[in-house]
C-alpha angles and dihedrals in degrees: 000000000000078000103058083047102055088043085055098049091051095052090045083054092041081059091046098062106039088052077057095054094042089051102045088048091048092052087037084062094040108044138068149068085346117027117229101205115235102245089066096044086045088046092049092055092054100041101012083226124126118182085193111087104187084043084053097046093053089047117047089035112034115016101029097056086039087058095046094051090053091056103049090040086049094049101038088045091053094039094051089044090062094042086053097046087041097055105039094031097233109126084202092061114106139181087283098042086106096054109257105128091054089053080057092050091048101043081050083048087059096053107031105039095021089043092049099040094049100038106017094240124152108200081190089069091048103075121203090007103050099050091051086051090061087036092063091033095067095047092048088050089039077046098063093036091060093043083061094056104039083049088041087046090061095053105045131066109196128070094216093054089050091046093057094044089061100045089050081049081060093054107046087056098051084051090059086041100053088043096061083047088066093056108041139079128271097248098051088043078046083054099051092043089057093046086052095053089073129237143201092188101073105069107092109192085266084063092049104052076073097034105049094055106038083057086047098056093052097046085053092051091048081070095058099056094055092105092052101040087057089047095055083055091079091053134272100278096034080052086054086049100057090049094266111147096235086198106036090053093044089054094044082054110047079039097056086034090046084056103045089054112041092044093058094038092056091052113034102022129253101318115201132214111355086097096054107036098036094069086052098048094041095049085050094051096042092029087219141121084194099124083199088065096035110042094069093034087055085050095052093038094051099050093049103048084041086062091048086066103039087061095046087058092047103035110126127271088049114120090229138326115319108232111265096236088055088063104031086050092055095048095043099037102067083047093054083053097050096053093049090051096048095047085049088054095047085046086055 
């Protein structure tokens, strides 16, 4: 009976949330510097027919793919969070823990301050093709990143020493970084702040033939790795134990995680925080470690919380768009708060 209930209870969340994620997409595509009114967003999603064509303009090429991009980034973020915590059993690791968005921040470094310094380019000033340049330039350098640490995954055998190894790969790359910042000039300085602020608006539906399904294959794969990652709960030799491959399921991790990250740090910029708060919120909210349980509720959750940000930073009377880390930064960062100071009270 207790069962049935908590079963219950976990689909009337599931519904929840998906209600959430339905609701914020649908204001996401109807608010902002010009209000779409609600009938002829509601009429487009029946018909897929709008008699309005400015309304149609702003919807189908600006909002919609804007919307779309919120969702998977939300969802990818918060799936490859669990997986992070899960694996290395620190509730404050997160998809960039590893390093790989600094490796995007760094391959973005090369070709926008190098580039500038050496030739006196500006990709800014370079439209389509310079934003698919640093596009490209920010998955080669996740990329690499990622290649280090699977190769790095196969040869230790500790976590922690992994783990280490990724944050001083951070920093390595923040040094160079910082570094190319020294020698360049302030606009293209200018140019690689502003990439690093984050950003849903950038993918056009080009973008997203490569986008859409990069996201997609990692989530999948998420889903694989259900039966592992509740394994590892129990802890890494009672897993061994058990039959689980230590090292083959710490490779399909970082792998699927790896993905996830630098896909959506090469296309939407280095985004802060919904990996790391979502799998809190979402194991609050379903009071469970299952990863069954918790691997669709953290997609949903993601990209709805993700949504909700993407429309703060859009809401009218805004000059512009905020930039998306402002916001995520001010949501994640009281949650992160709140889980260091409950685990401090339950140490205690």
């Amino acid at each position: 009976m207790q069962g049935e209930l908590a079963k219950g209870r976990k689909n009337y969340a599931y519904m929840a949330l998906l209600a959430l994620l339905v609701s914020l997409f649908v204001l996401n595509i109807s608010l902002g510097s010009v209000n779409i009114p609600f009938t002829v967003v509601l009429k487009w999603m029946v018909s897929r027919q709008i008699d309005n064509e400015i309304y149609q303009n702003i919807l189908l090429k600006s909002r919609l793919p804007q919307s779309i991009t919120a969702v998977l980034a939300g969802a990818g973020l918060a799936a490859g969070g669990l997986q992070m915590q899960t694996l290395f059993r620190n509730p404050l690791a997160g998809p960039s823990i590893l390093g790989i968005s600094s490796g995007a921040g760094l391959g973005v470094a090369i070709v926008v301050l190098l580039l500038g310094a050496l030739q006196g380019i500006s990709l800014s000033g370079l439209g389509w093709y310079g934003s698919l340049t640093i596009t490209a330039a920010a998955f080669i350098g996740a990329f690499w990143v990622l290649l280090v640490i699977l190769f790095l995954a196969q040869k230790l055998k500790n976590n922690a020493m992994l783990l280490i190894v990724g944050i001083m790969v951070g920093y390595a790359s923040s040094a160079i970084v910082g570094l190319l910042q020294f020698i360049s000039s302030k606009e293209d300085v200018q140019s690689f702040v502003l990439w690093g602020l984050g950003s849903f608006n950038n993918l056009s539906w080009d973008k997203h033939a490569i986008f859409i399904p990069l996201v997609l294959t990692g989530l999948l794969g998420s889903f694989f790795l259900i039966k592992p990652l509740n394994i590892l709960l129990l802890g890494e030799n009672y897993a061994a134990n058990l039959g689980l491959n230590i090292k083959r399921s710490r490779f399909s991790i970082l792998l699927v995680t790896g993905l996830l990250t630098a896909s959506i740090t090469a296309f939407c910029g280095p985004i802060a925080f919904l990996g790391l708060a979502v799998p809190h919120l979402s194991k609050g909210i379903f009071k469970t470690a299952d990863h069954s349980v918790l691997i669709p509720a953290v997609i949903l959750f993601g990209g709805a919380l993700a949504l909700l940000c993407h429309l703060i930073a859009r809401l009218p009377g805004f000059d512009g768009t905020l930039p998306i880390n402002a916001v995520t930064s001010l949501i994640g960062a009281p949650i992160v708060i709140y889980v260091i100071l409950k685990r401090r009270s339950l140490t205690q």
